[in-house]
C-alpha positions as CSV (number, residue, x, y, z in Angstrom):
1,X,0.0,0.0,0.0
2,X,1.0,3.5,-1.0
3,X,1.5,6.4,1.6
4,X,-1.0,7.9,-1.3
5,X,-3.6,5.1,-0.9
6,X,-5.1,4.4,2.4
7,X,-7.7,1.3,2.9
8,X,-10.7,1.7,5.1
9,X,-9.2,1.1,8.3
10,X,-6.1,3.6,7.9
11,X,-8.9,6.2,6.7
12,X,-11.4,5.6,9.6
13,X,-8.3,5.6,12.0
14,X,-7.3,9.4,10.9
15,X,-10.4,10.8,10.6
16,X,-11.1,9.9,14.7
17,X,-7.9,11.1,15.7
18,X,-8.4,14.1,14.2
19,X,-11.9,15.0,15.7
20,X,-10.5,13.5,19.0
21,X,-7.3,15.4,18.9
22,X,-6.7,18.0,16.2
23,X,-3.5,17.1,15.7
24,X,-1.2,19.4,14.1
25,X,0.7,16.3,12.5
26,X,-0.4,12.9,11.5
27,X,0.6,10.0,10.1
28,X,-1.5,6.5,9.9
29,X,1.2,4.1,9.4
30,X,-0.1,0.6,7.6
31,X,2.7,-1.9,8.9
32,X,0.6,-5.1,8.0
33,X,2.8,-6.5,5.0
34,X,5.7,-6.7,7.5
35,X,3.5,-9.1,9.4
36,X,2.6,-11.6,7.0
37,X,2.4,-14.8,8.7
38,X,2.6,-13.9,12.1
39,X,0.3,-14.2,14.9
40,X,-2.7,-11.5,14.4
41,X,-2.3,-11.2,11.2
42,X,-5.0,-10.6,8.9
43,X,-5.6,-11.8,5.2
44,X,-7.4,-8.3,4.7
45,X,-4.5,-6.5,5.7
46,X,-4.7,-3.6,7.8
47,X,-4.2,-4.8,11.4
48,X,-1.1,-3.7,12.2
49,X,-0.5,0.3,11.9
50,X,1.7,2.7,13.8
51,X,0.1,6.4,13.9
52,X,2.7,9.4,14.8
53,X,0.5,12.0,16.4
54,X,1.5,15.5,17.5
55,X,-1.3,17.8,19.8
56,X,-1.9,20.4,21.9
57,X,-4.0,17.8,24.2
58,X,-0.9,16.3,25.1
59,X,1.0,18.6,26.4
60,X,1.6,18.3,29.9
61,X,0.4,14.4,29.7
62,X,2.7,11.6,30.3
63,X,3.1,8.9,28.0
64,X,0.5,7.0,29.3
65,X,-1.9,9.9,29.3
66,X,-1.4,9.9,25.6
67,X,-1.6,6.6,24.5
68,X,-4.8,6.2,26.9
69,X,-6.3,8.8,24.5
70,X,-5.6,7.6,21.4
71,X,-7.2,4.6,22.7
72,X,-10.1,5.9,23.6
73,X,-10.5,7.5,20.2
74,X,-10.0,3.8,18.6
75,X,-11.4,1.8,21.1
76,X,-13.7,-0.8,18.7
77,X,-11.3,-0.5,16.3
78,X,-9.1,-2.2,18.4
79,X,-10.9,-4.7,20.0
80,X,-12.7,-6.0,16.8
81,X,-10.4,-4.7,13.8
82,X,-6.6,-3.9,14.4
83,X,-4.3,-6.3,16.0
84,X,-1.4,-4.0,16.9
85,X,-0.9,-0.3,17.3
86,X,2.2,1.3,17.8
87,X,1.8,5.0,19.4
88,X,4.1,8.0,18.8
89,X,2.4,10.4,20.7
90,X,4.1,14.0,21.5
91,X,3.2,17.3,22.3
92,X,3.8,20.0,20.0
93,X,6.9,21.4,22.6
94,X,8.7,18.1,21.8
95,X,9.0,18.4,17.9
């Protein structure tokens, strides 16, 4: 999958983070083709992303703070959809 062509799942994971967080940088990561064959993985595709995300929400939040939000923001998306999620969470005074 191109950076230019996102499937379902990497769509519906950016639009929520943005209307949970307006982040001022985003990036939906789709990291399923590197897990071809391993546990979780999903003939579909899409179940394995990694999502850099930089807010204003998240300043003065520790790490957990953030990666509790994004959660929250993808919670049945998570539990019925995507097998792994790797957070990059910062505030904008880290970048």
């Amino acid at each position: 999958m191109t950076v230019d062509s996102k499937g379902p799942v990497a769509t519906e994971i950016e639009a929520r983070l943005k209307a949970a967080l307006a982040p001022l940088h985003l990036a939906v990561i789709d990291d399923s083709e590197k897990h071809r064959g391993h546990a979780g993985h999903d003939a579909r595709g899409e179940s394995h992303f990694t999502v850099e995300v930089v807010s204003e929400t998240f300043e003065g939040k520790n790490r957990v703070a953030r990666q509790r939000a994004v959660n929250a923001a993808l919670a049945d998306l998570l539990a019925e959809r995507v097998h792994a999620l790797a957070i990059k969470a910062r505030a904008p005074s880290e970048v």
